[in-house]
FIVO-922851 format. One record per residue (C-alpha): y, x, z; residue number from 0; residue in one letter. Coordinates in steps of 0.05 Angstrom, whole numbers, plus 5000, padded with zeros to 4 digits. Last residue first. Layout:
@y=Y&x=X&z=Z&pos=NUM&code=a
...
//
This chain:
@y=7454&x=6994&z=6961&pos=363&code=x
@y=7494&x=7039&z=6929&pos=362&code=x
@y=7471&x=7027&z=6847&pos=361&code=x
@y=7493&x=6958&z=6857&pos=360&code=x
@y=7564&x=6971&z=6880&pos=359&code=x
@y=7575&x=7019&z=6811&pos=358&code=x
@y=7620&x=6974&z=6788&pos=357&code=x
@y=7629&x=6975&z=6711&pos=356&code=x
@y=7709&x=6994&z=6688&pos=355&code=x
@y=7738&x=6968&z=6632&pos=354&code=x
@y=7723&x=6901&z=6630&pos=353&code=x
@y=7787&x=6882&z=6655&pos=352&code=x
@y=7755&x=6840&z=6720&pos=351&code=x
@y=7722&x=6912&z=6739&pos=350&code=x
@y=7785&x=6939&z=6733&pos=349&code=x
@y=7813&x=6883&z=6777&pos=348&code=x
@y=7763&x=6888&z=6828&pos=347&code=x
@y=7777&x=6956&z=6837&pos=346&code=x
@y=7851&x=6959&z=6853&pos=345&code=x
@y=7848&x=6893&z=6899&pos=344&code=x
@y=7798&x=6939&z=6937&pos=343&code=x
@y=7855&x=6992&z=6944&pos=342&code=x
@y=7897&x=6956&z=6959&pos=341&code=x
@y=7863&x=6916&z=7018&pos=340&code=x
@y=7838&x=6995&z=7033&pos=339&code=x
@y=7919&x=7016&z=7041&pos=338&code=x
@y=7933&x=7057&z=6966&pos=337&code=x
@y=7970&x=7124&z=6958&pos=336&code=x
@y=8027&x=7140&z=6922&pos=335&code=x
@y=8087&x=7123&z=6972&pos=334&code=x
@y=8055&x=7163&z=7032&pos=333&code=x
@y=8057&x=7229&z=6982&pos=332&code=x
@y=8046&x=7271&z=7045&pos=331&code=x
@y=8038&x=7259&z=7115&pos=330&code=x
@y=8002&x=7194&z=7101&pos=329&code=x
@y=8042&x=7144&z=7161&pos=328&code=x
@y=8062&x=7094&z=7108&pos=327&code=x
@y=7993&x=7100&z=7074&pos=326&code=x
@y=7956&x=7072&z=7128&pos=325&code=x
@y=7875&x=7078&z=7114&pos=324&code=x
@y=7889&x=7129&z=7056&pos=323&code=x
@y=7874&x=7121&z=6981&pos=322&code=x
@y=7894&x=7163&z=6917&pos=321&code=x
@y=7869&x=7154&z=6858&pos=320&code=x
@y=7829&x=7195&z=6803&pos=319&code=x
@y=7805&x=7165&z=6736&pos=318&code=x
@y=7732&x=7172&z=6693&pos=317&code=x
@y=7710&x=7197&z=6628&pos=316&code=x
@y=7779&x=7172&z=6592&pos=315&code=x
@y=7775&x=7138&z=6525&pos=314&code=x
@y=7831&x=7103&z=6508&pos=313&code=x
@y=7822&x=7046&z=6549&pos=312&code=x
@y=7799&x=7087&z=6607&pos=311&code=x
@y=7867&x=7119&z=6621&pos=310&code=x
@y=7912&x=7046&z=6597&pos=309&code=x
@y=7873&x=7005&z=6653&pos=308&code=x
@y=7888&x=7068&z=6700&pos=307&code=x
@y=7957&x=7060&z=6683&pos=306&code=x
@y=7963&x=6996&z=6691&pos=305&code=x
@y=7924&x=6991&z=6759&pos=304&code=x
@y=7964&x=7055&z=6787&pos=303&code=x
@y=8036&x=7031&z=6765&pos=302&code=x
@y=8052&x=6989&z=6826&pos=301&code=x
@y=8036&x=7043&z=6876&pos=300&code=x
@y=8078&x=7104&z=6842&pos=299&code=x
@y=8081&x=7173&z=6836&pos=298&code=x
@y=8067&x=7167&z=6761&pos=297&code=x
@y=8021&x=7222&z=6739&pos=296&code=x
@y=8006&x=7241&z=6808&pos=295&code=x
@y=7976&x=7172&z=6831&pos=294&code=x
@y=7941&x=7162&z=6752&pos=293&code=x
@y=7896&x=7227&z=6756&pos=292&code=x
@y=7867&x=7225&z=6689&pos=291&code=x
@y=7794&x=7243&z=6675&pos=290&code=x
@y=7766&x=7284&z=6616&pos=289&code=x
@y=7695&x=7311&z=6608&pos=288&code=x
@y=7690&x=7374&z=6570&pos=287&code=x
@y=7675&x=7383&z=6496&pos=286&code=x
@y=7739&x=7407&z=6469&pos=285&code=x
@y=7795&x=7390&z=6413&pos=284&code=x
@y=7775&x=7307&z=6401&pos=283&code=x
@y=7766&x=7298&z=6470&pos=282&code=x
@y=7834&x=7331&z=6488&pos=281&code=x
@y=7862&x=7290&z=6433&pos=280&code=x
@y=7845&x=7224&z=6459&pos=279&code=x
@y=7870&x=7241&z=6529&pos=278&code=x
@y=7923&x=7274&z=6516&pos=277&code=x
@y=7950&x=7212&z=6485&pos=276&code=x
@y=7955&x=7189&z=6554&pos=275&code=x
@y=8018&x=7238&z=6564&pos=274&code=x
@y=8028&x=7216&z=6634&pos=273&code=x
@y=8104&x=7227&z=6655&pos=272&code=x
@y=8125&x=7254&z=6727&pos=271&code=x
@y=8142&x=7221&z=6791&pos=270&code=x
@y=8164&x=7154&z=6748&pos=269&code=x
@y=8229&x=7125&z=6733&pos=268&code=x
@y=8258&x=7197&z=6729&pos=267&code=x
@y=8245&x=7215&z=6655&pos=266&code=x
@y=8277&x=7279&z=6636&pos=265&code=x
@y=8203&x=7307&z=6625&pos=264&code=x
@y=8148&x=7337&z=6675&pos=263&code=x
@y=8073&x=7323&z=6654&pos=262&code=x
@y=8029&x=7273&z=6677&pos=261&code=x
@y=7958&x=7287&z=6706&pos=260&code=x
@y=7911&x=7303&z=6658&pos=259&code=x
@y=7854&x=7331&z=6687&pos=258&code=x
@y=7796&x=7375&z=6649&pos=257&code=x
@y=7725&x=7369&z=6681&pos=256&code=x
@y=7695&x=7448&z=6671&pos=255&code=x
@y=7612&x=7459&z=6682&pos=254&code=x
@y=7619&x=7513&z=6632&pos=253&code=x
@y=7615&x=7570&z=6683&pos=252&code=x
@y=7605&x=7634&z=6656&pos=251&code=x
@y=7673&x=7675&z=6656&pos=250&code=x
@y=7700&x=7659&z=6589&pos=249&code=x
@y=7690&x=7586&z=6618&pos=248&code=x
@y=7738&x=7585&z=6666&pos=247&code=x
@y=7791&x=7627&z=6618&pos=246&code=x
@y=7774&x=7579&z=6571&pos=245&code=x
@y=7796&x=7519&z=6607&pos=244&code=x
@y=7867&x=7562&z=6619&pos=243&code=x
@y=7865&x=7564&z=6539&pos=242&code=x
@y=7849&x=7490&z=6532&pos=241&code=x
@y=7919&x=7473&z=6584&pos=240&code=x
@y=7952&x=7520&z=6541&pos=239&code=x
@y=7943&x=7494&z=6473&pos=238&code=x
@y=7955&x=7416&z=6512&pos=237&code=x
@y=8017&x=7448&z=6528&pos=236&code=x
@y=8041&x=7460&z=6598&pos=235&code=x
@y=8107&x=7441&z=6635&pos=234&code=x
@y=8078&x=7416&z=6700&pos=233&code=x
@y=8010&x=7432&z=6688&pos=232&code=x
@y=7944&x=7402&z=6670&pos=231&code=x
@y=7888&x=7395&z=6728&pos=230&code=x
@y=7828&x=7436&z=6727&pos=229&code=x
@y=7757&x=7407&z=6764&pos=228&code=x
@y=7714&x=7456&z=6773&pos=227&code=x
@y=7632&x=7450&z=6778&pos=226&code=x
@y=7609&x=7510&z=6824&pos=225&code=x
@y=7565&x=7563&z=6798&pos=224&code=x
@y=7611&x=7619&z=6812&pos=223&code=x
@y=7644&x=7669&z=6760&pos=222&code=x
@y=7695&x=7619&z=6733&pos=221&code=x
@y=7729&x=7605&z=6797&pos=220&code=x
@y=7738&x=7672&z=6801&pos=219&code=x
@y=7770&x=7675&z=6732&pos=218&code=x
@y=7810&x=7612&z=6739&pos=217&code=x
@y=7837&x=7648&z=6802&pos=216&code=x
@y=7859&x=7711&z=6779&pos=215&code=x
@y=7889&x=7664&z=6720&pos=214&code=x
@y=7929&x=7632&z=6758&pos=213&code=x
@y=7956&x=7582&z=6702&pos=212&code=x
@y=7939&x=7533&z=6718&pos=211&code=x
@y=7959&x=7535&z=6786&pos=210&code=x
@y=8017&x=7494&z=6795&pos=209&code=x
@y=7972&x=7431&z=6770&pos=208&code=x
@y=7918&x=7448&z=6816&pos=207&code=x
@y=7854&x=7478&z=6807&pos=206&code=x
@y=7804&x=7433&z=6847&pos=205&code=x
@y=7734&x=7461&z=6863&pos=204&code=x
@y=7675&x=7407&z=6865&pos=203&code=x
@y=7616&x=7401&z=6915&pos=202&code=x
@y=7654&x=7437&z=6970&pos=201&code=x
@y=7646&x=7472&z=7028&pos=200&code=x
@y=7601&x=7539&z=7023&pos=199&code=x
@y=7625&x=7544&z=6946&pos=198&code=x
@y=7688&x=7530&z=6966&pos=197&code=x
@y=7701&x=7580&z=7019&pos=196&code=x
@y=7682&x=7629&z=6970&pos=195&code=x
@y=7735&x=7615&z=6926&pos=194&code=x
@y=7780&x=7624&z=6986&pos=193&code=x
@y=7799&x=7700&z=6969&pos=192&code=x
@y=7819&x=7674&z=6898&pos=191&code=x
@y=7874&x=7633&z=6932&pos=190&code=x
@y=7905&x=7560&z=6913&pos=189&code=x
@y=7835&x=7525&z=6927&pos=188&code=x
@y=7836&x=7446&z=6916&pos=187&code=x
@y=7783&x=7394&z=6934&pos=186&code=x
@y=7734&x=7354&z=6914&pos=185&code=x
@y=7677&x=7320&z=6955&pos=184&code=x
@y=7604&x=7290&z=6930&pos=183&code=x
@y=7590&x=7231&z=6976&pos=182&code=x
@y=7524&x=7212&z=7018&pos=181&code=x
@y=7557&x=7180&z=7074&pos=180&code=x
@y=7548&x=7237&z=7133&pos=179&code=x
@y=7530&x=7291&z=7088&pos=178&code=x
@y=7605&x=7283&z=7047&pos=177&code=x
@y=7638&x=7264&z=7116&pos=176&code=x
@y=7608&x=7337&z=7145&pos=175&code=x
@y=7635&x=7379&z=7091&pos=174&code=x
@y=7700&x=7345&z=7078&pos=173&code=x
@y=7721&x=7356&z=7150&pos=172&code=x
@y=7696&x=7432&z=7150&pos=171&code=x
@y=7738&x=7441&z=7087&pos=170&code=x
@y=7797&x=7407&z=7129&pos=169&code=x
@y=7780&x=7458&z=7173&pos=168&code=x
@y=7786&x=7512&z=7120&pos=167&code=x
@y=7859&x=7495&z=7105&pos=166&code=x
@y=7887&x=7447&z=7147&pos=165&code=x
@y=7943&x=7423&z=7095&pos=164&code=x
@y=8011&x=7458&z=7079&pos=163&code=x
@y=8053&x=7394&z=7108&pos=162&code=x
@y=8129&x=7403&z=7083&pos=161&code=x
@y=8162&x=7466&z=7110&pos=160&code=x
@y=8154&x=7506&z=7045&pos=159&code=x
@y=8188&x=7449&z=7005&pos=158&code=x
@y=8140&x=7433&z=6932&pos=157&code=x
@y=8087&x=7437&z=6960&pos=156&code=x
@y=8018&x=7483&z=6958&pos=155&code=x
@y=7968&x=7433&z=7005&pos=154&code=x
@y=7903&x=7463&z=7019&pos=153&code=x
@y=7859&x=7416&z=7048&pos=152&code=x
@y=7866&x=7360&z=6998&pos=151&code=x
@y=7821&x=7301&z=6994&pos=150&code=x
@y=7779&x=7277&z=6937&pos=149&code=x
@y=7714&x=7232&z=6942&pos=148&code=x
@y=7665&x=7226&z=6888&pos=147&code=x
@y=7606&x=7175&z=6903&pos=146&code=x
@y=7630&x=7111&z=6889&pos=145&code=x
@y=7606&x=7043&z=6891&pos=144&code=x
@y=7664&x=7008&z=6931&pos=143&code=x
@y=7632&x=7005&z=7004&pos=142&code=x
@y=7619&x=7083&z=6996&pos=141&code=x
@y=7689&x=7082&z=6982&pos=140&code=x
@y=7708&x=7050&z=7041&pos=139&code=x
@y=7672&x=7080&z=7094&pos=138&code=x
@y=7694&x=7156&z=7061&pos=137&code=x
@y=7771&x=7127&z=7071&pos=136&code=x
@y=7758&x=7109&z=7153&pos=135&code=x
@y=7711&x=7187&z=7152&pos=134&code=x
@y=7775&x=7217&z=7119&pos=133&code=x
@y=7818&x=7182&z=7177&pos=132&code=x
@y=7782&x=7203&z=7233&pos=131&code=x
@y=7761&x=7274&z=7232&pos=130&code=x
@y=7843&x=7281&z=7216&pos=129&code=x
@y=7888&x=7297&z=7156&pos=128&code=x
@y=7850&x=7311&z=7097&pos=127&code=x
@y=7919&x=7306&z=7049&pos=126&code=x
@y=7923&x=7268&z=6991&pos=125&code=x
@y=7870&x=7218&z=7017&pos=124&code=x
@y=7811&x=7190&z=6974&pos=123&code=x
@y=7791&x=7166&z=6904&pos=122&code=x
@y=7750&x=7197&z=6840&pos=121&code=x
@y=7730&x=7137&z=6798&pos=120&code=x
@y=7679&x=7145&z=6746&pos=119&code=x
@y=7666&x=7132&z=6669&pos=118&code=x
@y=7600&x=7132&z=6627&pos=117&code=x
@y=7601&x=7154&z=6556&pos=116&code=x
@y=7575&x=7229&z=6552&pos=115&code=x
@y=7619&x=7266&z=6613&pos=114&code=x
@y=7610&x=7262&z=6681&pos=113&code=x
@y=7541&x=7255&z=6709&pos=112&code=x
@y=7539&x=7232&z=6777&pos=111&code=x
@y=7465&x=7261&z=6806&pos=110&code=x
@y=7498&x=7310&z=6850&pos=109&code=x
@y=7556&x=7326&z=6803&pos=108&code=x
@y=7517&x=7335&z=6744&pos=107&code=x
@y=7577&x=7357&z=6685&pos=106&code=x
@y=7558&x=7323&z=6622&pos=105&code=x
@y=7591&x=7374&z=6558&pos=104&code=x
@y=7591&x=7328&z=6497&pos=103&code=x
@y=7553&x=7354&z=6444&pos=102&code=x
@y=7598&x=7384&z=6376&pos=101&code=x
@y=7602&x=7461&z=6419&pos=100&code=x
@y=7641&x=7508&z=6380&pos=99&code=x
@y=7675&x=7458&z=6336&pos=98&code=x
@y=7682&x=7420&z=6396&pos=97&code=x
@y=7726&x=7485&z=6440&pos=96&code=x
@y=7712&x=7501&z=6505&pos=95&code=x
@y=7677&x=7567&z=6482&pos=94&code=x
@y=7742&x=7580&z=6440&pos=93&code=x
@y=7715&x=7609&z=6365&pos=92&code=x
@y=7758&x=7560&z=6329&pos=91&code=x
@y=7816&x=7578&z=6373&pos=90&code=x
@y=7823&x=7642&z=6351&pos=89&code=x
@y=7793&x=7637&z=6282&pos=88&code=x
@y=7863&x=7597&z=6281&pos=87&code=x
@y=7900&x=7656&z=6305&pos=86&code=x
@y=7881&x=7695&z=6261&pos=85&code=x
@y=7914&x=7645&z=6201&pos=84&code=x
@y=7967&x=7639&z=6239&pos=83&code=x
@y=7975&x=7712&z=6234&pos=82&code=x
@y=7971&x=7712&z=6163&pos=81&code=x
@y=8023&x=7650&z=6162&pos=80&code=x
@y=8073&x=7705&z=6195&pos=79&code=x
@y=8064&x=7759&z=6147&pos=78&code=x
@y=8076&x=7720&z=6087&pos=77&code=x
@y=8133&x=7696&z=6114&pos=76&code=x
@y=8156&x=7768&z=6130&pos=75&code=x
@y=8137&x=7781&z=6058&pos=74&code=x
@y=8181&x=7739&z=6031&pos=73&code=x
@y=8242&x=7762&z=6084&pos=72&code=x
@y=8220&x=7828&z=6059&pos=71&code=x
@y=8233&x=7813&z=5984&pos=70&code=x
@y=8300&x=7780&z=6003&pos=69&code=x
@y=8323&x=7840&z=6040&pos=68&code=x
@y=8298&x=7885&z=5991&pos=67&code=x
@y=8341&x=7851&z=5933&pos=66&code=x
@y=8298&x=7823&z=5890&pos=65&code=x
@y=8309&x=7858&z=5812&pos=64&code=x
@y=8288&x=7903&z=5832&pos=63&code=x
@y=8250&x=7973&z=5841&pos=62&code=x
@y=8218&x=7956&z=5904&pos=61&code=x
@y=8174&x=8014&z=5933&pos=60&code=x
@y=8205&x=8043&z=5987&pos=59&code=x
@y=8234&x=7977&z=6016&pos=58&code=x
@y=8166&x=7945&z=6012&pos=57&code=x
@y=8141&x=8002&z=6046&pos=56&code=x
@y=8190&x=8002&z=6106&pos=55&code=x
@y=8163&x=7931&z=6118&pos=54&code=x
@y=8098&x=7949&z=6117&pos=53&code=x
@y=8107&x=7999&z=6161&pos=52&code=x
@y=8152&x=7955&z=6213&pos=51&code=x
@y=8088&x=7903&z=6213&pos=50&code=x
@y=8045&x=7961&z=6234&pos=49&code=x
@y=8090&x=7978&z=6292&pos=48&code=x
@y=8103&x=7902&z=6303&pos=47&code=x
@y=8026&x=7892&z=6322&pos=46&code=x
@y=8007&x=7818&z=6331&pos=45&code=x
@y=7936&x=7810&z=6346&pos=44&code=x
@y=7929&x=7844&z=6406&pos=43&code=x
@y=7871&x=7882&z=6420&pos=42&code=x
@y=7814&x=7860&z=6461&pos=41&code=x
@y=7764&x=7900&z=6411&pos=40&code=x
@y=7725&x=7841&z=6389&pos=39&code=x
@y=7794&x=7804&z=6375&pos=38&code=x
@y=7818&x=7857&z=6339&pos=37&code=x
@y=7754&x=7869&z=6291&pos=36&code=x
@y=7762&x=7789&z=6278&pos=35&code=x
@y=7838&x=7793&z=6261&pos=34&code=x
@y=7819&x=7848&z=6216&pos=33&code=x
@y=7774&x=7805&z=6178&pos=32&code=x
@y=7822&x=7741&z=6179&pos=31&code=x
@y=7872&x=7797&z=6145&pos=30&code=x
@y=7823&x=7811&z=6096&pos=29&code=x
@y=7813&x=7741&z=6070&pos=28&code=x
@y=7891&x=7729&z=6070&pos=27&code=x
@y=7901&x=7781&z=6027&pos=26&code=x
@y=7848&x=7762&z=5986&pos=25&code=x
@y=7885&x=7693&z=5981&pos=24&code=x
@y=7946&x=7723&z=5980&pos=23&code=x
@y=7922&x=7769&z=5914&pos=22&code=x
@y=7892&x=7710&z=5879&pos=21&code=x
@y=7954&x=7662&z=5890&pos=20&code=x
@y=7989&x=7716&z=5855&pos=19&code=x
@y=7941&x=7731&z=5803&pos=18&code=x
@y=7945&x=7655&z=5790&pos=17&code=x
@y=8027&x=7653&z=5791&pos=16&code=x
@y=8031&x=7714&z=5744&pos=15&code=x
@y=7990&x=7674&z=5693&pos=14&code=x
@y=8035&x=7617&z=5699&pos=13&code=x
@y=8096&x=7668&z=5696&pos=12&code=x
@y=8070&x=7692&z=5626&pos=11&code=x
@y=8062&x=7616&z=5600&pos=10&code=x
@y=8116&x=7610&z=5615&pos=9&code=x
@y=8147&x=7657&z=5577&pos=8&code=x
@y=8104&x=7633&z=5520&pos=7&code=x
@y=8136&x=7573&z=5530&pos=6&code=x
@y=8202&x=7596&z=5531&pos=5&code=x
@y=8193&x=7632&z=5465&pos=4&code=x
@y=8164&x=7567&z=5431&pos=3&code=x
@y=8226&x=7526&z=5444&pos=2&code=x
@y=8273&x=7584&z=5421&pos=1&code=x
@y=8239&x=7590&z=5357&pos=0&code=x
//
């Protein structure tokens, strides 16, 4: 008798369990819906005022035996995976994002088409310092195949009486060596006010590491039709290094490269520490080309081939380097960058790897 009693018993709290996992499943249903109406009005998806009712009407209406505390801790739980829930339509609807877009995103740089199998070298200075030396570097590259050439005119460091850059004559700089040897130039903007500066100077804006998350200035650099390379920062997630993409593209211009370019850890054998699994899972998550800046990622000359080896074995779009005609006398990051014997050493031996193809052919 007492065998079949329990049973039936069970049977009752089996029967309880389906309606149950019913109810949170239509629960869940309706609280994706309202996530959706949120989102379309720009509201927040959290709201503790509406959480705080719910919570005050569980306590109204519990008659035992739970406790209330234990029934609202429940519920709290309950309350948190719903928002996860949200928050995954979220991301699924990102414009950045591969489920939104399956095709690989090819950004035309001037005939260089990033993105969809091939991979590229970005290389030049860290700082346009003279006329003179970026037109030395531009000789070399040209030499070497490529046809993307970096150089910074706006420098933000670290010390605020280390070298800032030349600002908009270093833009001037990049302008003329780009028509002068046939390159396509990169470099960063730190101010909104100086998007427009770009699109006069520039072939492709950089958004630095410590500006990722400007968002004034992902947004104007979102609203011109200017390809934009962004680089990961410091500290950030992968989550938030896709949502500053988004901002970008939010704004109308898809033509994003994403930049991973070390992130900072406890580690101190290296400048910072390059996540290259980043890599792998940033092509997996969006559509956008991905490169991975090898000089800044490890702050050292000895690690560049390696490291670069390592960036396009698992599936980078390209790599950026650093090279200067005398790298002791650089006036910033002289310890990073590459001399041109370096430099050439650097390419052959990718090419030797089979990892990289030389583009030499294509020049001439």
């Amino acid at each position: 008798m007492g065998n079949e009693q329990l049973e039936e018993l069970r049977g009752q709290l089996d029967d309880v369990n389906e309606k149950l996992v019913e109810l949170m499943n239509e629960r869940a249903h309706l609280a994706q819906e309202i996530g959706r109406v949120k989102s379309s009005q720009g509201m927040n998806r959290f709201d503790p005022v509406r959480e705080r009712k719910m919570l005050d009407m569980i306590q109204e209406k519990n008659q035992g035996p739970f406790e209330t505390g234990t029934l609202q801790h429940l519920f709290k739980q309950i309350f948190k995976a719903s928002l996860e829930l949200q928050e995954d339509d979220h991301r699924k609807a990102l414009l950045v994002s591969r489920k939104k877009h399956p095709e690989d995103t090819i950004v035309d740089i001037n005939g260089t088409k990033l993105g969809g199998g091939e991979q590229h070298l970005i290389a030049g200075p860290c700082s346009v310092e003279s006329y003179e030396q970026v037109d030395a570097v531009a000789k070399e590259l040209k030499a070497q195949g490529l046809t993307l050439m970096r150089g910074g005119a706006y420098k933000p460091r670290t010390s605020p009486y280390d070298f800032q850059g030349l600002g908009e004559e270093g833009l001037k700089i990049l302008k003329a060596i780009s028509e002068k040897y046939g390159l396509s130039v990169i470099s960063e903007i730190v101010t909104p006010g100086d998007i427009e500066k770009a699109v006069e100077y520039l072939d492709v804006i950089q958004i630095g590491a410590r500006n990722m998350q400007n968002f004034e200035l992902l947004k104007a650099a979102g609203s011109v039709n200017k390809p934009v390379l962004l680089k990961r920062g410091l500290s950030a997630t992968i989550e938030e290094f896709i949502n500053a993409a988004e901002y970008i593209h939010s704004k109308g211009n898809g033509n994003i490269i994403l930049c991973e370019r070390g992130i900072r850890t406890y580690e101190k054998a290296t400048r910072n520490t390059l996540d290259i699994s980043a890599v792998p899972i940033l092509k997996q998550e969006t559509h956008l080309p991905v490169f991975v800046d090898v000089t800044h990622s490890t702050g050292r000359r000895d690690l560049l081939l390696p490291t670069a080896k390592a960036a396009l074995a698992v599936g980078a779009d390209g790599v950026m380097t650093e090279v200067h005609p005398d790298p002791a006398v650089a006036l910033s990051d002289s310890a990073q960058q590459m001399d041109f014997p370096q430099f050439s050493e650097f390419m052959n031996q990718l090419e030797l790897s089979g990892l990289y193809k030389s583009k030499k052919t294509a020049t001439k």
